[in-house]
OpenMM code with the backbone's topology and positions (N, CA, C; nanometers):
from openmm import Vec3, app, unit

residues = "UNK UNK UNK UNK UNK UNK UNK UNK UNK UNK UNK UNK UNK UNK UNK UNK UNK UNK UNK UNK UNK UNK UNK UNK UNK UNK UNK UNK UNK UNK UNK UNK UNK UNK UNK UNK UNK UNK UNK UNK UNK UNK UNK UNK UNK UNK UNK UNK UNK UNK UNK UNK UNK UNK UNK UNK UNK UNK UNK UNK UNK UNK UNK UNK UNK UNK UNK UNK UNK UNK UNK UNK UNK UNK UNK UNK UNK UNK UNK UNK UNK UNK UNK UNK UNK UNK UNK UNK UNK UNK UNK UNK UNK UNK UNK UNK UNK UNK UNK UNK UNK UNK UNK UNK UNK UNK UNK UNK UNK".split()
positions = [
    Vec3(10.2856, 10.1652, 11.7340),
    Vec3(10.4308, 10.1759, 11.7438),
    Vec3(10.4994, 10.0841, 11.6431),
    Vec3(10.4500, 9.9519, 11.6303),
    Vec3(10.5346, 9.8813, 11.5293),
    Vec3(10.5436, 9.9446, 11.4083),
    Vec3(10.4160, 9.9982, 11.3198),
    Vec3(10.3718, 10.0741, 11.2564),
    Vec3(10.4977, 10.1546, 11.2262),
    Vec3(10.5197, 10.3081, 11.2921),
    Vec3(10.5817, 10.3599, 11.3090),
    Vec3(10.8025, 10.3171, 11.3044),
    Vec3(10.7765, 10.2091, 11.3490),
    Vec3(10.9005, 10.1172, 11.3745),
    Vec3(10.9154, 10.0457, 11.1893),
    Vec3(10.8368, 9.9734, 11.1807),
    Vec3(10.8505, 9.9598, 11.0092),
    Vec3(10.8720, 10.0720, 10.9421),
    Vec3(10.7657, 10.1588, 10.8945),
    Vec3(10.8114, 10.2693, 10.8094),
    Vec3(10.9661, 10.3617, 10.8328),
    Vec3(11.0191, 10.3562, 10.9832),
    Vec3(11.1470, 10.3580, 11.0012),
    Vec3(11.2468, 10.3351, 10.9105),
    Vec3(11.2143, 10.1838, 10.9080),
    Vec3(11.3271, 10.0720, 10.8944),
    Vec3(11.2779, 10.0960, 10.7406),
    Vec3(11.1631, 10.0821, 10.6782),
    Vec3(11.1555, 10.1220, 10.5037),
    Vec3(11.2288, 10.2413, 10.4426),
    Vec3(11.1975, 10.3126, 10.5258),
    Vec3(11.2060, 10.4405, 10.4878),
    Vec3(11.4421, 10.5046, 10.4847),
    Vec3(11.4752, 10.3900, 10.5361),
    Vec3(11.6431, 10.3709, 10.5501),
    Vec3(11.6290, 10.3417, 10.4542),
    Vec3(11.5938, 10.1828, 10.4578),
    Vec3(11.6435, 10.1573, 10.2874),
    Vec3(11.5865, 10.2443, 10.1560),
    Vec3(11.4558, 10.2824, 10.1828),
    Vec3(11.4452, 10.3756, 10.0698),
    Vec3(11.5274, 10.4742, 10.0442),
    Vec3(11.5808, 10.5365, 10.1501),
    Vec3(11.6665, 10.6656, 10.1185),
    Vec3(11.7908, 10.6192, 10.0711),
    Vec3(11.8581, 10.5002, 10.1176),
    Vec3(11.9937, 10.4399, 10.0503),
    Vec3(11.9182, 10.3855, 9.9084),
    Vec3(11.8485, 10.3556, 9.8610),
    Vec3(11.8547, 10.3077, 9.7435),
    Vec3(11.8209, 10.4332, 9.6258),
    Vec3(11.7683, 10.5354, 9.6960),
    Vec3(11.7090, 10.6443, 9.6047),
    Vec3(11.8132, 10.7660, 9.6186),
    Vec3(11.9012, 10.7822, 9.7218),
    Vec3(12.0237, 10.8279, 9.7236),
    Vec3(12.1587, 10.7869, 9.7590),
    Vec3(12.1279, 10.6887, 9.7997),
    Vec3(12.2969, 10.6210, 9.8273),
    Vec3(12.4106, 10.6241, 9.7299),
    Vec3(12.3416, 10.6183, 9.5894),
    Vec3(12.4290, 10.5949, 9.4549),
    Vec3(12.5141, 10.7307, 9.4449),
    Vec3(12.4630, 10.8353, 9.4936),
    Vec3(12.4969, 10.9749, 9.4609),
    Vec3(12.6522, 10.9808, 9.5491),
    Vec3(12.6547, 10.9268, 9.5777),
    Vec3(12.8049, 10.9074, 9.6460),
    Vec3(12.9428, 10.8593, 9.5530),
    Vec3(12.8601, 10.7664, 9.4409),
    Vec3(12.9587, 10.6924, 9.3474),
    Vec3(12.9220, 10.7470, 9.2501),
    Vec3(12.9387, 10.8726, 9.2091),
    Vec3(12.9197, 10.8981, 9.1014),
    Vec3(12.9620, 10.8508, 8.9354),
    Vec3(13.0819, 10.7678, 8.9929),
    Vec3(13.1651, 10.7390, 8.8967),
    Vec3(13.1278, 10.6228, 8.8695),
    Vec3(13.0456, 10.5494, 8.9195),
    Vec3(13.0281, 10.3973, 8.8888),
    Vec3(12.8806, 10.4007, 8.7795),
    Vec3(12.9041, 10.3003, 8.6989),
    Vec3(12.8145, 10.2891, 8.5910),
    Vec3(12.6718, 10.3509, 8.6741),
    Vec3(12.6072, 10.3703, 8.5878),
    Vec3(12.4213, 10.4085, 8.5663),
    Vec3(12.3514, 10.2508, 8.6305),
    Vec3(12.3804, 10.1709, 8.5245),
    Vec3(12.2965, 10.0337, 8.5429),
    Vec3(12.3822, 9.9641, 8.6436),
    Vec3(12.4480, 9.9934, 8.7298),
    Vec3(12.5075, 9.9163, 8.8324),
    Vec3(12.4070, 9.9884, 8.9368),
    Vec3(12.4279, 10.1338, 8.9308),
    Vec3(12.3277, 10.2326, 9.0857),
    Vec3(12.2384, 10.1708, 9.0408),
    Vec3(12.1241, 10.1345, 8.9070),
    Vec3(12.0032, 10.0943, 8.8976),
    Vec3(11.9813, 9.9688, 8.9473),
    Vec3(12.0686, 9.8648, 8.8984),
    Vec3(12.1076, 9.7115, 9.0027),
    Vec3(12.0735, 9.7491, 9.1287),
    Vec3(12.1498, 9.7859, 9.1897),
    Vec3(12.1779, 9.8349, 9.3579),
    Vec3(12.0620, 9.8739, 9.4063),
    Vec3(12.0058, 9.9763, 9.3558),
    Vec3(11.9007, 10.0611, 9.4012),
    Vec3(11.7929, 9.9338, 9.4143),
    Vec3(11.7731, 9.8748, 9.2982),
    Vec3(11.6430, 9.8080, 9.2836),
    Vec3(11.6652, 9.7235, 9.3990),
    Vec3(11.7718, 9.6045, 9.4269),
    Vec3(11.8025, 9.5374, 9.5326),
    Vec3(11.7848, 9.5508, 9.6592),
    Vec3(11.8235, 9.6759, 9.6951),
    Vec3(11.8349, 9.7982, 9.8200),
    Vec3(11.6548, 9.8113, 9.8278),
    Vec3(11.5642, 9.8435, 9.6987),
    Vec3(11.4244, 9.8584, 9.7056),
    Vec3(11.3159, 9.7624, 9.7820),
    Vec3(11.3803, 9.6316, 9.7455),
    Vec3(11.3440, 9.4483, 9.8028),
    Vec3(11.3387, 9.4978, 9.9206),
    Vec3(11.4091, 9.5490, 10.0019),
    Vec3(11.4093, 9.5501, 10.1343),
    Vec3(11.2873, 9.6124, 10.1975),
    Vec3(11.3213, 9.7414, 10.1404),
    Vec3(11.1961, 9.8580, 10.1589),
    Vec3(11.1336, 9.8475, 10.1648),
    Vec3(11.0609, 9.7105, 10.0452),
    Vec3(10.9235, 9.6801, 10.0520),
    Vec3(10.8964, 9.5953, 10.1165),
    Vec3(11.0359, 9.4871, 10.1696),
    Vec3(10.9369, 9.4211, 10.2875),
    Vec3(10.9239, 9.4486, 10.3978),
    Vec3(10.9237, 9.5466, 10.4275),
    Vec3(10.9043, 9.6488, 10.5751),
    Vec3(10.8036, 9.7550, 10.5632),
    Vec3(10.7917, 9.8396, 10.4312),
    Vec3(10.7086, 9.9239, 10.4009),
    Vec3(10.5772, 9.8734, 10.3993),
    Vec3(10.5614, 9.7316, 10.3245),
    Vec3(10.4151, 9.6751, 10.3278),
    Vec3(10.3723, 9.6014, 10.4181),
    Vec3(10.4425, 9.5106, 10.5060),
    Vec3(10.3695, 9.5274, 10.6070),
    Vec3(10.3153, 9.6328, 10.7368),
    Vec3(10.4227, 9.7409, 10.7006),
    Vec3(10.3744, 9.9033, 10.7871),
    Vec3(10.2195, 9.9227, 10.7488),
    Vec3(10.2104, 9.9687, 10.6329),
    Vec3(10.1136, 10.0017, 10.5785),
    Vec3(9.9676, 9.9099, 10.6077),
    Vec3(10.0470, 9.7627, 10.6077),
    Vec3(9.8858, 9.6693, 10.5985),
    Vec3(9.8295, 9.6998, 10.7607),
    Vec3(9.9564, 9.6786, 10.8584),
    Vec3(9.9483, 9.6775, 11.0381),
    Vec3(9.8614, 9.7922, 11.0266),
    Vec3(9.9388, 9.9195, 11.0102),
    Vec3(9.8756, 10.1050, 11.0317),
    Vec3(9.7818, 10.1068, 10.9777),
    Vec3(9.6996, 10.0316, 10.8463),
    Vec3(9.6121, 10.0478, 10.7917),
    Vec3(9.4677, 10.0159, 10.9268),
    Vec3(9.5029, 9.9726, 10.9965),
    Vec3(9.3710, 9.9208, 11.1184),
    Vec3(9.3907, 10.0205, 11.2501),
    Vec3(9.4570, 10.1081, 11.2327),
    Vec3(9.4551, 10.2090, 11.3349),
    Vec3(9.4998, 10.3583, 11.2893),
    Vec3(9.5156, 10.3676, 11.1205),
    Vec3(9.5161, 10.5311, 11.1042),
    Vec3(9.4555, 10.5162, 10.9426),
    Vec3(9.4035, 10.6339, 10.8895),
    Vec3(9.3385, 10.6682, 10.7593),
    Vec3(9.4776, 10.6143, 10.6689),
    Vec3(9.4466, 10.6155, 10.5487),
    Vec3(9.5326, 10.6827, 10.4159),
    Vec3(9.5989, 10.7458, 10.4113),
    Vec3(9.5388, 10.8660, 10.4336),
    Vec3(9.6194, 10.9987, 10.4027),
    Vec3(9.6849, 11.0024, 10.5679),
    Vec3(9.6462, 10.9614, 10.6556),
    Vec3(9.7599, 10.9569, 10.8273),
    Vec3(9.8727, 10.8826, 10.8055),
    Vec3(9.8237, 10.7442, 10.7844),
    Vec3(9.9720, 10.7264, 10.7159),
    Vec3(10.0614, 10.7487, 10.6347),
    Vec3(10.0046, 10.8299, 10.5506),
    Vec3(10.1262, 10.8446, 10.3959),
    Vec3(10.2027, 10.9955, 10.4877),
    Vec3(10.1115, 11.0794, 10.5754),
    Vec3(10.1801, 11.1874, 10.6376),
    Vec3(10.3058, 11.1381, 10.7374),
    Vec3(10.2664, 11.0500, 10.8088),
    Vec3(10.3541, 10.9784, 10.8990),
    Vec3(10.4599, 10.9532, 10.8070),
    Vec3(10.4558, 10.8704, 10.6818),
    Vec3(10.5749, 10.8282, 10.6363),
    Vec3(10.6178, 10.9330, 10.5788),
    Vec3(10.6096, 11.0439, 10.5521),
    Vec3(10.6345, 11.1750, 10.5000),
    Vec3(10.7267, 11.2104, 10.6052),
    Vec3(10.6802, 11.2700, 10.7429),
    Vec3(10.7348, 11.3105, 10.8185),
    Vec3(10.9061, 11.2440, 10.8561),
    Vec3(10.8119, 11.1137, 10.8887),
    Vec3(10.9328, 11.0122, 10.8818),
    Vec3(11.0552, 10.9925, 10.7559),
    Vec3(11.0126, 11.0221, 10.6651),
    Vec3(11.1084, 11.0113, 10.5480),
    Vec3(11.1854, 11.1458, 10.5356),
    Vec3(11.1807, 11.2720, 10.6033),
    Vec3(11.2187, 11.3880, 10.6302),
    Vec3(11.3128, 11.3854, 10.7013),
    Vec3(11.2930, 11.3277, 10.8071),
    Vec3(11.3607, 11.3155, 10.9233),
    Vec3(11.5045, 11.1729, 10.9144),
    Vec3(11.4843, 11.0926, 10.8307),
    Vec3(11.5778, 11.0120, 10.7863),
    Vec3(11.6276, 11.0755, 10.6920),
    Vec3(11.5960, 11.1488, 10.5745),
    Vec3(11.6453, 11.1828, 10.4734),
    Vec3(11.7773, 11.3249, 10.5121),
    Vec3(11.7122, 11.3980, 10.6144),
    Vec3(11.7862, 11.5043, 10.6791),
    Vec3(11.9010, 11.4199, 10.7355),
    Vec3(11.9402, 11.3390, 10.8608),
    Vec3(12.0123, 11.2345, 10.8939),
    Vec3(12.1301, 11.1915, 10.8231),
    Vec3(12.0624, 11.1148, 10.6871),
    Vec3(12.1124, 11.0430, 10.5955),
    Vec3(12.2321, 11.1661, 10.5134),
    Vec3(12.1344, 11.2595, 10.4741),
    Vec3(12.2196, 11.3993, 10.3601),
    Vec3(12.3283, 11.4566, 10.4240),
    Vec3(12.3509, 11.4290, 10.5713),
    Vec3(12.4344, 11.4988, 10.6534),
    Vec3(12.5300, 11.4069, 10.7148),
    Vec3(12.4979, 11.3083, 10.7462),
    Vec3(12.6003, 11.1841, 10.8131),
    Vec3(12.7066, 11.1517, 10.6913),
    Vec3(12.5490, 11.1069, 10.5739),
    Vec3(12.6279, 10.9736, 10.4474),
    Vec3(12.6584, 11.0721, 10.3704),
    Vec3(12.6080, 11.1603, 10.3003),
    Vec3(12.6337, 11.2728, 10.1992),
    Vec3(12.7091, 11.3833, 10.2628),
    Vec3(12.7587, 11.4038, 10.3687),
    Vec3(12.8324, 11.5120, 10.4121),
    Vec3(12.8126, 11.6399, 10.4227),
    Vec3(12.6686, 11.6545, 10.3623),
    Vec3(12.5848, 11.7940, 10.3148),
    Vec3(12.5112, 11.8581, 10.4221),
    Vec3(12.5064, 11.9894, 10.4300),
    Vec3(12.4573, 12.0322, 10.5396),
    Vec3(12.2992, 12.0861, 10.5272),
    Vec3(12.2826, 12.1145, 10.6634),
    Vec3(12.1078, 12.1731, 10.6160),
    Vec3(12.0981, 12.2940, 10.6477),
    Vec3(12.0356, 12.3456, 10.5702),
    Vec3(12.0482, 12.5260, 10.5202),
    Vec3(11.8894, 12.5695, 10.6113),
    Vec3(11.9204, 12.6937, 10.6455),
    Vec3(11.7731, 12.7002, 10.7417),
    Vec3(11.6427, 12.7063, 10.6602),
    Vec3(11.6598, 12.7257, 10.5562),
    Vec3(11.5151, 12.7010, 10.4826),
    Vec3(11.4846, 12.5783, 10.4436),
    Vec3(11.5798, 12.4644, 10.4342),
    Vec3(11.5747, 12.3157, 10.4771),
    Vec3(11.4547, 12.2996, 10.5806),
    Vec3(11.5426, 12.3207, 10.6936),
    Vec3(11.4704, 12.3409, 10.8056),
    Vec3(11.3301, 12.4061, 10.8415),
    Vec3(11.3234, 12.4789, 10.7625),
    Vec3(11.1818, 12.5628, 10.7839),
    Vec3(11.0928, 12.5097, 10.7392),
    Vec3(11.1196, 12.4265, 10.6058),
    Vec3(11.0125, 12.3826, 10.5220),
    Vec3(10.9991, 12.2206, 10.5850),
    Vec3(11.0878, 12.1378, 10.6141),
    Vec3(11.0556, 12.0344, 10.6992),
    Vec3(10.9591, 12.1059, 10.7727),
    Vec3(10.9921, 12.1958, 10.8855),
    Vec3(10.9096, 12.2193, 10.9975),
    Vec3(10.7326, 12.2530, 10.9714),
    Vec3(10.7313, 12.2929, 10.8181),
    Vec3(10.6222, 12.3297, 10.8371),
    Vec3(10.5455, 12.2064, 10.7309),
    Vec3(10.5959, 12.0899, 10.6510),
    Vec3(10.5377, 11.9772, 10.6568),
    Vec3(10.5363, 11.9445, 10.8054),
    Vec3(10.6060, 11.9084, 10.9075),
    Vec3(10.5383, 11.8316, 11.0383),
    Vec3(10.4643, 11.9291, 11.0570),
    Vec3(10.4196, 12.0684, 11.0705),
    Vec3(10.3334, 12.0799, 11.1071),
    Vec3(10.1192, 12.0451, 11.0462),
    Vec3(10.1679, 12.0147, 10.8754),
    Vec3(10.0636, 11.9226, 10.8471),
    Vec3(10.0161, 11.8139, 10.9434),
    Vec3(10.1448, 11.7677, 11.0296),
    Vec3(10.1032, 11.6180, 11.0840),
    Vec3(9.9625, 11.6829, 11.2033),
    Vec3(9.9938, 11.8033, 11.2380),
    Vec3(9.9137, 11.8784, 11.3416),
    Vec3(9.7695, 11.8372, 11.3056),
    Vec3(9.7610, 11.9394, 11.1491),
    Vec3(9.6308, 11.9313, 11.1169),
    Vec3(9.5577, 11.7837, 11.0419),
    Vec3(9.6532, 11.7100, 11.0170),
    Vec3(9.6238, 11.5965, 10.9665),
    Vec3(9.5766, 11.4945, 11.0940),
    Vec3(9.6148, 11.4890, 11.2056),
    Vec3(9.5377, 11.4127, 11.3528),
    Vec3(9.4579, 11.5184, 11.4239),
    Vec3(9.4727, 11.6321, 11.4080),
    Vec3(9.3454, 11.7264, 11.4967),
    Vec3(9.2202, 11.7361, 11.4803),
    Vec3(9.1611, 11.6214, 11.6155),
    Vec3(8.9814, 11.6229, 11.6019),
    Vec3(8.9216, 11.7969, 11.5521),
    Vec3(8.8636, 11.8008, 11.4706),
    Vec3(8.8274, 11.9534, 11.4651),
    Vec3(8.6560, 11.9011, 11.4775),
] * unit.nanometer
topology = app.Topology()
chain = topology.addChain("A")
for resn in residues:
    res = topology.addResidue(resn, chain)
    for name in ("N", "CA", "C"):
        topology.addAtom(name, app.Element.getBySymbol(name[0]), res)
C-alpha cells in the first residue's frame, strides 16, 4: 500500500510538471522548462522511494504497470479538472484496456 500511495503522490507531480505548463501558454518556453524541472524534484522524491519499497514485493515490469495504470488514472483527473478537457469514449476504451494488462500482468497462469 505505501508503494501504491507514493507512486500516487509521484505520479501528481509528474503530471503537473509534464502538463501543467499547457495552461500558460503564453509564458516563456524556459520559464515552463524552470517549473517543470522544479515540479520534477518532487516526483522523484516520492517516485524513488516507491520503486526501491515495491521493488521487495512486485517484479519490474508489475511495477512500471502499476505506475502506468496509476498515471492514467491521474492523468484522466488532471485533463478534466485542471485542463478543462473532456474524455472522449475511445479515451476511455483504451485506458480500459491498458488496466486490463494489469489482469494479465498479476495472473498466476
Amino acid at each position: 500500500m505505501r508503494t501504491i500511495a507514493l507512486l500516487a503522490i509521484s505520479n501528481i507531480f509528474m503530471t503537473f510538471a509534464w502538463y501543467g505548463h499547457l495552461k500558460y501558454r503564453n509564458s516563456p518556453l524556459v520559464i515552463a522548462i524552470l517549473a517543470s524541472w522544479g515540479i520534477a524534484l518532487f516526483e522523484y522524491c516520492f517516485q524513488v522511494p516507491a520503486n526501491r519499497f515495491g521493488s521487495y514485493q512486485f517484479s519490474t515490469a508489475q511495477l512500471k504497470t502499476i505506475q502506468e495504470v496509476i498515471t492514467l488514472v491521474v492523468f484522466a483527473i488532471f485533463s478534466v479538472v485542471y485542463l478543462k478537457e473532456g474524455l472522449k469514449w475511445n479515451y476511455i476504451v483504451s485506458f480500459l484496456l491498458i488496466i486490463a494488462a494489469v489482469f494479465f500482468m498479476f495472473r498466476k497462469w
